[in-house]
ROVEXDO-485196 format. One line per field, with one value per residue (C-alpha): residue in one letter; x, y, z; residue number from 0. Coordinates in nm, 3 decimals. Layout:
<gudrens>
rest: c(A|...)
x: c(X|...)
y: c(Y|...)
z: c(Z|...)
nr: c(NUM|...)
</gudrens>
This chain:
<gudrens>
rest: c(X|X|X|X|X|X|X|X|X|X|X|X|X|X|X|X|X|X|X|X|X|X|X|X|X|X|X|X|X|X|X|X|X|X|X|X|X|X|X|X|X|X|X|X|X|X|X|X|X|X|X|X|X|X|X|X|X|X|X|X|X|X|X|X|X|X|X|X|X|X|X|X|X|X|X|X|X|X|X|X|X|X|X|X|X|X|X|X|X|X|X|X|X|X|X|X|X|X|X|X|X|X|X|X|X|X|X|X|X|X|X|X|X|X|X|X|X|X|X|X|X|X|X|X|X|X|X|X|X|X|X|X|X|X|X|X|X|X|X|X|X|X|X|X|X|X|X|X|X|X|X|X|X|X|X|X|X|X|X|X|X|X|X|X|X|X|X|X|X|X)
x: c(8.465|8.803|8.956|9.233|9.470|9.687|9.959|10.105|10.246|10.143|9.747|9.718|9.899|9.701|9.350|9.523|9.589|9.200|9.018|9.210|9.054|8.731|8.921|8.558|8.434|8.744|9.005|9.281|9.513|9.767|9.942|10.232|10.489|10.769|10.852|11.026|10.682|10.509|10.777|10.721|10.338|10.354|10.572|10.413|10.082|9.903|9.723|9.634|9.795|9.984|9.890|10.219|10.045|9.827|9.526|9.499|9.348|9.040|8.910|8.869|8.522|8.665|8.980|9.165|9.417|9.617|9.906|9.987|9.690|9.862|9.896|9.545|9.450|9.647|9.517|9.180|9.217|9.378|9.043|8.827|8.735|8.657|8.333|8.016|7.969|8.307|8.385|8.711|8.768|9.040|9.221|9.411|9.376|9.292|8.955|8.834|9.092|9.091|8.683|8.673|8.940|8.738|8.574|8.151|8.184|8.310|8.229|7.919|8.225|8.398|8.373|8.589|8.723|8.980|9.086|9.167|9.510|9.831|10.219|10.510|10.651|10.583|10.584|10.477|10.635|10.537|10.139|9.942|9.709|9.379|9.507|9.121|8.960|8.753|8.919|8.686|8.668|8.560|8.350|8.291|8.048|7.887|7.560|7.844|7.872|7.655|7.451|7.602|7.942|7.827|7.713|8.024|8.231|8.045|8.007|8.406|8.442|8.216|8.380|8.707|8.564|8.598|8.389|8.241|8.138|7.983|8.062|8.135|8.504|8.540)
y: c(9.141|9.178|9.552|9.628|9.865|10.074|10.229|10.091|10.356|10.540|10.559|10.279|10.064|10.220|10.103|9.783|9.739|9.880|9.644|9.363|9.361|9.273|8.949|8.767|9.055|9.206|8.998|9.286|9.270|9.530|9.631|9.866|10.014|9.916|9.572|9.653|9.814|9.511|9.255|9.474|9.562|9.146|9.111|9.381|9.261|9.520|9.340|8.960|8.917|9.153|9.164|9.183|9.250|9.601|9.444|9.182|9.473|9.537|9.216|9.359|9.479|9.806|9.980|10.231|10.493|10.588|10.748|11.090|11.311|11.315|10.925|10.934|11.079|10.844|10.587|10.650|10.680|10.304|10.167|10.282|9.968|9.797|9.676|9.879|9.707|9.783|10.068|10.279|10.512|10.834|10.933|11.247|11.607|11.852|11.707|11.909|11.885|11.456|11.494|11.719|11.474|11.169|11.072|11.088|10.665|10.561|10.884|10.708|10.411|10.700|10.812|11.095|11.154|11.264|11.123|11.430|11.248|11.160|11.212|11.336|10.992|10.753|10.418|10.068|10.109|10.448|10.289|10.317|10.089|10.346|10.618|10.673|10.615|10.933|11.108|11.355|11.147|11.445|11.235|11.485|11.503|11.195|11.322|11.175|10.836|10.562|10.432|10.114|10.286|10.553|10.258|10.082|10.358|10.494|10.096|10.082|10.468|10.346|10.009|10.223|10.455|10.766|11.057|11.164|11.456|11.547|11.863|11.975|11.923|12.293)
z: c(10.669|10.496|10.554|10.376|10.478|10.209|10.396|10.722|10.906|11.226|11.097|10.941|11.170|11.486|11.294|11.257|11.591|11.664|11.424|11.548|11.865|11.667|11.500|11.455|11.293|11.075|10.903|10.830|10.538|10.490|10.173|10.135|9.866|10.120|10.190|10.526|10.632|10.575|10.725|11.024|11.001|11.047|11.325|11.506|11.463|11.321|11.061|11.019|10.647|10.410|9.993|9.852|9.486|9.517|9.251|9.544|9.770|9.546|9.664|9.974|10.111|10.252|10.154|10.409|10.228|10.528|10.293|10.182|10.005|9.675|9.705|9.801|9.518|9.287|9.423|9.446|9.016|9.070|9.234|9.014|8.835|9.168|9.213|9.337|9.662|9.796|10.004|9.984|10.310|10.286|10.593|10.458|10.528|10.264|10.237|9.958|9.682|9.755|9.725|9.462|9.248|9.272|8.934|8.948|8.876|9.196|9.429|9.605|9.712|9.867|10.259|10.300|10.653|10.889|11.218|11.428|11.583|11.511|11.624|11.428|11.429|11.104|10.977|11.151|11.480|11.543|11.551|11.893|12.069|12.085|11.912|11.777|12.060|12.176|11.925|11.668|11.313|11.096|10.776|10.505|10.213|10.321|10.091|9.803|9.943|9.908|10.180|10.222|10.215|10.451|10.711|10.672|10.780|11.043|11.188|11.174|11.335|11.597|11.662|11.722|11.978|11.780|11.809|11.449|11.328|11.007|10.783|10.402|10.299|10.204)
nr: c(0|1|2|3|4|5|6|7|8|9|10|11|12|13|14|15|16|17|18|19|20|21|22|23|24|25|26|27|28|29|30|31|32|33|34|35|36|37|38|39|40|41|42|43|44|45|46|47|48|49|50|51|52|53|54|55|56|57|58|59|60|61|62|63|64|65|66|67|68|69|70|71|72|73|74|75|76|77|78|79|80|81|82|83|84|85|86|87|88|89|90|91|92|93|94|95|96|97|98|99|100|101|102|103|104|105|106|107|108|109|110|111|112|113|114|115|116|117|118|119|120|121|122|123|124|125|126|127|128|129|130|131|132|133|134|135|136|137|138|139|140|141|142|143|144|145|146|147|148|149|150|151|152|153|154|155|156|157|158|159|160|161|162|163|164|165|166|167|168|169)
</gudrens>
């Protein structure tokens, strides 16, 4: 299964580094606004290829946005003419205002969740080995997503060792 992975920084780098481990089962491919970010993403190993075009990443099967919420939300209005077997996964706080600004034709691609970890530190080298694992993933509104989207996600969550739990994004 191609994953792609839009932002490579400390959360998106760590699920990198996690999915890797599964390299029959998950072919990574990272994409990021800064080139340094993925020269390094590369070198470091956190994800198999990078997409230096940001159309390429809608061919993927599942989409991470490991970014900022308002660059969530941005992008999420980018994706939306992505097909309806894909799968597009948020990991940014303020769960509510990024599920309450996705438009009604792609919210069933949409799993909304938050990994409860991090550090303060940021971009490719800051990633972790295991930084999900045993950590709470929080998935909200998952009565919005689809059911193949919704077993997607909670395949990948599980894959990384997290822990989830399931609640309404207010």
């Amino acid at each position: 299964m191609d994953i792609g992975i839009i932002g490579l920084g400390l959360m998106g780098g760590s699920l990198g580094l996690a999915l890797k481990k599964f390299y029959k089962k998950y072919h990574v491919i990272g994409y990021d606004h800064n080139k340094r970010h993925q020269e390094e993403a590369l070198l470091l190993n956190l994800v198999d290829e990078v997409y230096e075009e940001f159309e390429d990443i809608k061919k993927c099967e599942v989409i991470f946005l490991t970014i900022p919420v308002d660059a969530i939300i941005t992008t999420i209005k980018k994706l939306e003419d992505i097909s309806k077997d894909k799968t597009i996964i948020d990991f940014g706080s303020s769960k509510s205002k990024i599920s309450n600004s996705i438009s009604q034709d792609i919210r069933e691609l949409v799993v909304t969740a938050h990994p409860m970890t991090g550090t303060e530190k940021f971009g490719p080298t800051a990633s972790i080995d295991g930084l999900y694992k045993d950590k709470i993933m929080v998935v909200c509104d998952r009565e919005k997503s689809g059911k193949l989207q919704l077993e997607r996600a909670i395949e990948i969550f599980n894959d990384i060792e997290t822990r989830m739990i399931f609640m309404d994004a207010d």
